[in-house]
Each structure stands twice: as C-alpha cells, then as structure tokens.
C-alpha positions as CSV (number, residue, x, y, z in Angstrom):
1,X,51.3,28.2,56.9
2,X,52.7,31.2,58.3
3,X,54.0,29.3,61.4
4,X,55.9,26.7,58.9
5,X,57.0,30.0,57.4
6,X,58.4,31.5,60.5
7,X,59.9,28.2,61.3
8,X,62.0,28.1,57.8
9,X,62.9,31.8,58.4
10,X,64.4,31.1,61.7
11,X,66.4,27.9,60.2
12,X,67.8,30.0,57.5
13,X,69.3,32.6,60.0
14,X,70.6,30.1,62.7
15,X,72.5,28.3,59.1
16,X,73.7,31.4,58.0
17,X,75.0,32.9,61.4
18,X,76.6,29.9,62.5
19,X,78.0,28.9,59.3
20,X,79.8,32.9,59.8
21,X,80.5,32.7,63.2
22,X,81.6,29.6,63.6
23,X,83.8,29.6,60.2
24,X,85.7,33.2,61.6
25,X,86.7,31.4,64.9
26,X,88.2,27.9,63.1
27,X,89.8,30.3,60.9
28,X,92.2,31.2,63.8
29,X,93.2,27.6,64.3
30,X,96.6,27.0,62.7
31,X,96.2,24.8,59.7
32,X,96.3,21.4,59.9
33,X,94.0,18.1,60.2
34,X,92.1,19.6,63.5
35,X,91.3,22.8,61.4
36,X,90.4,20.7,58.5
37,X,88.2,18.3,60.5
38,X,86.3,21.0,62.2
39,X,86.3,22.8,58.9
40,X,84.0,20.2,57.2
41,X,81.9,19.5,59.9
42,X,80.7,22.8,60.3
43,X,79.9,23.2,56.4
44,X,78.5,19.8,56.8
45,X,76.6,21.1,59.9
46,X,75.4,24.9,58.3
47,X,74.2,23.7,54.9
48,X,72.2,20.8,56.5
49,X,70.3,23.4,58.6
50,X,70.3,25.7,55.4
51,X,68.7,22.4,53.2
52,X,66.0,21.9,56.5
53,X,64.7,25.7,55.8
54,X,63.8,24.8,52.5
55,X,62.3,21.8,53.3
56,X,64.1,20.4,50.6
57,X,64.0,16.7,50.3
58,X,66.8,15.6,48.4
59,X,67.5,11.9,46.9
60,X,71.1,11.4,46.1
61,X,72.2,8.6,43.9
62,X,75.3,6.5,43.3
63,X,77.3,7.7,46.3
64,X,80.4,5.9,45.4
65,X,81.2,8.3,42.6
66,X,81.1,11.4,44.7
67,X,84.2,14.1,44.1
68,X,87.1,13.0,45.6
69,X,89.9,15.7,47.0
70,X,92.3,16.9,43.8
71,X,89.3,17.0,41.5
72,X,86.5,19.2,40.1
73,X,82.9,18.8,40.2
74,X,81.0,19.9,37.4
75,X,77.3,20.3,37.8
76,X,74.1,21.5,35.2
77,X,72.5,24.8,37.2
78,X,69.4,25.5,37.8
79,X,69.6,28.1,41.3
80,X,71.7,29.4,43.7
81,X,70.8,26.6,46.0
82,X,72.7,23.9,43.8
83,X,75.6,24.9,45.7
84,X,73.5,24.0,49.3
85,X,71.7,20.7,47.9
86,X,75.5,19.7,46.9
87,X,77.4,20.8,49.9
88,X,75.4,19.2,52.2
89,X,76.6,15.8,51.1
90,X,80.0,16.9,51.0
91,X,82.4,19.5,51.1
92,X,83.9,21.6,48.3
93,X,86.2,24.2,47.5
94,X,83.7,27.5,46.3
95,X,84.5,29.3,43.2
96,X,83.5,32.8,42.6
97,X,83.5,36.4,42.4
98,X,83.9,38.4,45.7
99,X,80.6,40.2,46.5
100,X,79.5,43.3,49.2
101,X,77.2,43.4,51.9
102,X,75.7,40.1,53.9
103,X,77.1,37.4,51.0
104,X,80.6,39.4,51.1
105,X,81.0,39.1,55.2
106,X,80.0,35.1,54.8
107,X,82.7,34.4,52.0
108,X,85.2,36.5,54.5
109,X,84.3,33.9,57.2
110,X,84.1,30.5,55.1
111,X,87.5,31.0,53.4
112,X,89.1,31.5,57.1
113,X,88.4,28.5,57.6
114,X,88.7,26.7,53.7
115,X,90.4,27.5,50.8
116,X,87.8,28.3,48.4
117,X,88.7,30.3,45.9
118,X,87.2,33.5,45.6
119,X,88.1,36.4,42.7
120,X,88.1,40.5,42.4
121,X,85.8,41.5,39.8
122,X,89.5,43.2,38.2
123,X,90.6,39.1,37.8
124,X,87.0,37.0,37.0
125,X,87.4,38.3,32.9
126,X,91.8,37.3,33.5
127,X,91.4,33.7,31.7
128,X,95.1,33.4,32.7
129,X,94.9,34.0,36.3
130,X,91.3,32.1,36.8
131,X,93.1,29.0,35.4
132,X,96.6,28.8,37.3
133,X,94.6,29.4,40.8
134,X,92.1,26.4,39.8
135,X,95.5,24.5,38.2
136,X,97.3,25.5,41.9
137,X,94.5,24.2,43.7
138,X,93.9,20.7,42.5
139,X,97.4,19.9,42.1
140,X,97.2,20.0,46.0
141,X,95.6,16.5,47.1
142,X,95.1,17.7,50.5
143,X,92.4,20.2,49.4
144,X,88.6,19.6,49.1
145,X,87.4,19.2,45.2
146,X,86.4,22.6,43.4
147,X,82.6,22.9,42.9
148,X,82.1,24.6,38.9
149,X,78.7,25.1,37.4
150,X,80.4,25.2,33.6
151,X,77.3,27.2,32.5
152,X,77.7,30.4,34.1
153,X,74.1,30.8,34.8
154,X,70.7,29.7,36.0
155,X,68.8,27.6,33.2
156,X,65.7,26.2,34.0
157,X,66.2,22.6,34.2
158,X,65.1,21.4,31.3
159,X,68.0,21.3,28.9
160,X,71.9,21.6,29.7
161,X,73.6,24.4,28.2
162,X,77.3,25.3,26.6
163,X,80.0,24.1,29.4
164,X,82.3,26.9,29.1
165,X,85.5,25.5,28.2
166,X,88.0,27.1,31.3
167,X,87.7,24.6,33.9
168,X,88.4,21.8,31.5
169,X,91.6,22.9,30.5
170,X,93.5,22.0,33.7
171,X,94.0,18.7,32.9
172,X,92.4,17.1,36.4
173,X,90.0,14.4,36.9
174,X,86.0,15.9,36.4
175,X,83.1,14.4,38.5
176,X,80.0,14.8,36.8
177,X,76.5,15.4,38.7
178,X,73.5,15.7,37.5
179,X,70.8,17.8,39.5
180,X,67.0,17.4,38.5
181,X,64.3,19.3,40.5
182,X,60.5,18.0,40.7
183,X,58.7,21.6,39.9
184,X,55.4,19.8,41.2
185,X,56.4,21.2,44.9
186,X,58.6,24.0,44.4
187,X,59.8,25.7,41.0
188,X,63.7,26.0,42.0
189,X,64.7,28.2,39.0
190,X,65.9,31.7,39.4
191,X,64.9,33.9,36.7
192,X,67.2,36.8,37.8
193,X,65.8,39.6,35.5
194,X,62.3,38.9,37.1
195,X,63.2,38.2,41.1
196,X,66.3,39.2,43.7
197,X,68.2,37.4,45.2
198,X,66.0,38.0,48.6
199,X,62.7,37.8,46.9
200,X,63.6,34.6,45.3
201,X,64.9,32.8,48.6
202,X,61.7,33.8,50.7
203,X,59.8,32.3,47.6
204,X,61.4,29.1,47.9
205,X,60.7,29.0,51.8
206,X,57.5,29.7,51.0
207,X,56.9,26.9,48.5
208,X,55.9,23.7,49.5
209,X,59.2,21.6,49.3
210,X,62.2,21.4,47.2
211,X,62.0,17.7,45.9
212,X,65.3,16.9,43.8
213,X,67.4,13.9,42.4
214,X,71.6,14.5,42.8
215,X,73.3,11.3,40.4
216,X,77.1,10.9,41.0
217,X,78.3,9.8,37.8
218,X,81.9,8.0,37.4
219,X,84.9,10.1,37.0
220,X,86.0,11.2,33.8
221,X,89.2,12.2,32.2
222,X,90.0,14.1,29.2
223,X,91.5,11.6,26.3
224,X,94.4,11.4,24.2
225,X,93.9,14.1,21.2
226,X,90.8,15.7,22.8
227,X,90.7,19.4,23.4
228,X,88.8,20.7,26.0
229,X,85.5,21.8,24.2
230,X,85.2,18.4,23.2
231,X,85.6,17.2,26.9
232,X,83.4,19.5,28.0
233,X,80.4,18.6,25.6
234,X,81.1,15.1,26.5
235,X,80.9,15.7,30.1
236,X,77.7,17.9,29.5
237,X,75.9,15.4,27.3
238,X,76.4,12.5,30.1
239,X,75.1,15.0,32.7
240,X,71.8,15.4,30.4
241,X,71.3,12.3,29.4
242,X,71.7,11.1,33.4
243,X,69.0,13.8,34.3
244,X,66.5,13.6,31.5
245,X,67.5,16.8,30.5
246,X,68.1,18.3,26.5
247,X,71.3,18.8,25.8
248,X,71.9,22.2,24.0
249,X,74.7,23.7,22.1
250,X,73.5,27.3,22.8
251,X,75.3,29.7,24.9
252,X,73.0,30.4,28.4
253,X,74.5,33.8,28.4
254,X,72.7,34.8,25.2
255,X,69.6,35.3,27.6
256,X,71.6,38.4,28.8
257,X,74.0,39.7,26.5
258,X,73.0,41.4,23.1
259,X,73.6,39.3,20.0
260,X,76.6,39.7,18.2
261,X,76.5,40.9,14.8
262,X,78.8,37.8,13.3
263,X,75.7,35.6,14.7
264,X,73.0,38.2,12.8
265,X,75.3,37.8,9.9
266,X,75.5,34.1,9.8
267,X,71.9,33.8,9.8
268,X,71.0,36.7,7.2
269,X,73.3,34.5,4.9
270,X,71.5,31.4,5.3
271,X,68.2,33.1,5.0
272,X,69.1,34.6,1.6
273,X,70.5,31.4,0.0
274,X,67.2,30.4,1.1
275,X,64.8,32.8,-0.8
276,X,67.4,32.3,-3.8
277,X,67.2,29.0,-4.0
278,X,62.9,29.4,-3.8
279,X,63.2,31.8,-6.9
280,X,65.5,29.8,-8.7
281,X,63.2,26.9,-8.3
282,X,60.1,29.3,-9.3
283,X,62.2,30.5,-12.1
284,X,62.4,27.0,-13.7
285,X,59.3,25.8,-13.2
C-alpha cells in the first residue's frame, strides 16, 4: 500500500510542477492560436496526470453537450477536485479568489498562459465588478467557457444546494453538469472545518479510488420574463434530478455563517401561532 501511495505522491508533484512550469514559459508566447493550442494541451496534459494520482476513475456521459467557448458551466460541488475531474475533459476559464503560498504561485503561472479570471479578496464581495469581468469574458467567443460552482461551497453530494444568483445574471448560454461520486471507494467530500486542505488531498490518495459519474446536460438559456433566481433553481433542479441528488432550497453557507436574526424571527413566529392555535383548540374543547 505504501508503494501505491508513494506512486500517487510522485504523480501529484510531476502534475503540479509541470502544470507551473510549463504554464510560466507558454505565458511568454505572444497571444495567438499557437499559444492557445499549447495552452490547452498542457492543462489537458497536467490535470490528466493530477486525475491518475487519485486513481480516480471517471465515467463521463453525453459528451456532445460539453461547454462550448462563450459559455459558463455550472456544476453541483462536492470537493476541490471537481475542478480536476472536469478539466481533464476539457478546458475552462477558472474563477476565483487569488490565494498565497504554493496555490498563489500555480494561479500566477496558469493565467500566463489563460485567461482565467482570478479576484483580490478587496473585489470577490464587489457584485458589480465580479459580474462585468464574467459579462467581458463570455462576450469574447475566442475564450474557453468559465467553470462556476453556483454553490459557493463543498456539500456532500447528496442534495444540491441554493445556486447563488450572480453568474446567471449575464445573460449567456449555461451548461449544466452534474457530478456524482461512488463513496464505496473513496468519500470525495471536504468537510473543511474538520480537515486542510493538505490533510484532505493525502486522504484522497490514500483512499482506494475516486469512482464518479460527469452527465453533460443540454445547454440552457434563461427565458422570456424569467429572472435569474428562477433560472438558477431551474438549472439546479435539472442538475439534481440528472445526479440522483435532493434538490434543496437552503443556503450551503448557513453551515458556516451564524443565523441571522430575521431567520430566528421568522421561525419564533410560526412556532407561536402554533402553540396558539393548540390552546385555542384546547380552549374549545
């Protein structure tokens, strides 16, 4: 076991440092289709050695729906490693908030060589700002589609949460997937207030495999007179009904953030038309 183990751990780093090394030097390429061609083929290249160190076996379905350039793929989140199982069937344009240390140097590299779209913790909270880079970015056919987990966080695979709202305002065309994980082998959820970031990637090379199901579903469009929480919750209920999963109206962020008061409120109110109504019903009896 410790050999496999080694094995996976040596996979991981040869991903990782080529996917840096080789990103930094195509980013001095000037831009064009050479740049872009080399560009995908490395991400292809990285991520597939990446997928191997978690011997992840990976079944994708309905290939002919898969995110064309212009759009945004929407996904349900389970783990940091949606983002791999995905982009190693394609490339995408990242989203995210810039971080420090060994994650900070590899977004550096990778958007040398492709614009993916990465913020300053000052600009993730700026609605307006988020929005008109996304809105910039697919109105440029040319560039790869944006990759959005709508969520905002890890759930655990079971049920689909709230789609936040944001990245269905732009008015561009939304590819679904749905991502299902088979915890038999591997459990692929990261519960980040119990494991790191570190300690939960050497779990999952550790684990068995990563056995998962990726559906493409068709390309959807937000219709006349529907806003864009509507459009999201209709996106989000075809994604869980494709992956067997419950579709939920709760917020995932709840799990972190303290409740709000309004929410306390609402449900002391119910509650006390409750007891009244017992007592009224005692009352006449």
């Amino acid at each position: 076991m410790s050999c496999f183990w080694f094995i996976r751990l040596t996979l991981a780093i040869t991903g990782v440092g080529l996917l840096v090394v080789l990103t930094a030097m195509i980013g001095f390429l000037p831009n064009g289709r050479m740049k872009n061609f080399l560009s995908e083929k490395v991400h292809l290249m990285c991520y597939r050695i990446c997928v191997r160190a978690l011997t992840a076996i990976i079944t994708y379905h309905h290939s002919e729906n898969k995110p064309k350039n212009g759009g945004i793929c929407v996904a349900n989140h389970t783990s940091p490693i949606d983002v791999i199982i995905l982009a190693s069937d394609g490339c995408y344009a990242m989203v995210g908030q810039i971080h420090g240390g060994l994650m900070g140097l590899i977004q550096r590299s990778m958007v040398k060589a492709c614009p993916h779209i990465w913020f300053e913790r000052s600009e993730v909270k700026d609605r307006h700002l988020v929005a008109k880079r996304l809105s910039d970015h697919v109105k440029d056919k040319s560039k790869l589609p944006i990759l959005i987990f709508p969520e905002g966080t890890c759930i655990n695979n079971t049920s689909v949460m709230m789609f936040k709202k944001g990245s269905f305002e732009i008015g561009s065309t939304v590819y679904p997937v749905a991502i299902k994980y088979d915890p038999r082998f591997g459990e692929a959820f990261w519960n980040s207030s119990q494991f790191g970031m570190m300690n939960y990637l050497l779990r999952m090379m550790s684990s068995w495999a990563i056995v998962c199901s990726v559906w493409y579903l068709p390309p959807m469009i937000r219709q006349e007179g529907e806003d864009a929480m509507q459009f999201a919750n209709r996106v989000k209920a075809a994604i869980a009904r494709q992956g067997g999963l419950v579709d939920l109206l709760w917020d995932g962020g709840l799990k972190r953030g303290k409740v709000k008061d309004t929410f306390k409120e609402e449900q002391q109110k119910l509650y006390s038309k409750i007891l009244v109504g017992t007592q009224e019903v005692r009352s006449r009896s």
